[in-house]
N, C-alpha and C positions, 0 to 999 in steps of 0.2 A: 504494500500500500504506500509507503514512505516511496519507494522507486518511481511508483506512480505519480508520486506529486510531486516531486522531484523533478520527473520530465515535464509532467503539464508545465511546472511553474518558468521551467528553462526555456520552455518552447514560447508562451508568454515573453518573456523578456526580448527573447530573437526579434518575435515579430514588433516589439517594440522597438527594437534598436531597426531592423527594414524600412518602419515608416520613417524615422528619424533621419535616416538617410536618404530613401526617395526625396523625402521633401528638401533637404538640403543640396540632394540634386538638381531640383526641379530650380531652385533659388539661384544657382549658377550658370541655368541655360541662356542665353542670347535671344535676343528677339527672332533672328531667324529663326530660329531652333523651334522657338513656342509655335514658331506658323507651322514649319514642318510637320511637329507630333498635332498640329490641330488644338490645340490648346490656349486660349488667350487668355491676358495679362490678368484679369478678373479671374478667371477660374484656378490658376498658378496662386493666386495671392490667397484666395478661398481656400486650397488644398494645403499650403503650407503655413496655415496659420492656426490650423486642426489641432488640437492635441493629440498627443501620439495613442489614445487609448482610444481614437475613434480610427475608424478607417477609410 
């Protein structure tokens, strides 16, 4: 049981550290870039200003 929450709670954090970095990603793209993946300056600003516990 301990093993078990163990993993849940490690796998939790991963995916916490993933958005943490997406969005810091997302922070460093260039404006070309935002047009390329389709994504504008409003929705970039929306996504990385989420708390990491949402997704």
């Amino acid at each position: 049981m301990a093993q078990m929450i163990t993993r849940s709670f490690t796998r939790f954090l991963q995916t916490w550290e993933e958005r943490s970095l997406h969005r810091r990603c997302l922070a460093s793209l260039d404006e070309h870039l935002m047009h390329d993946i389709g994504m504008s300056d409003e929705e970039r600003r929306s996504e990385m200003t989420k708390p990491i516990w949402r997704a």
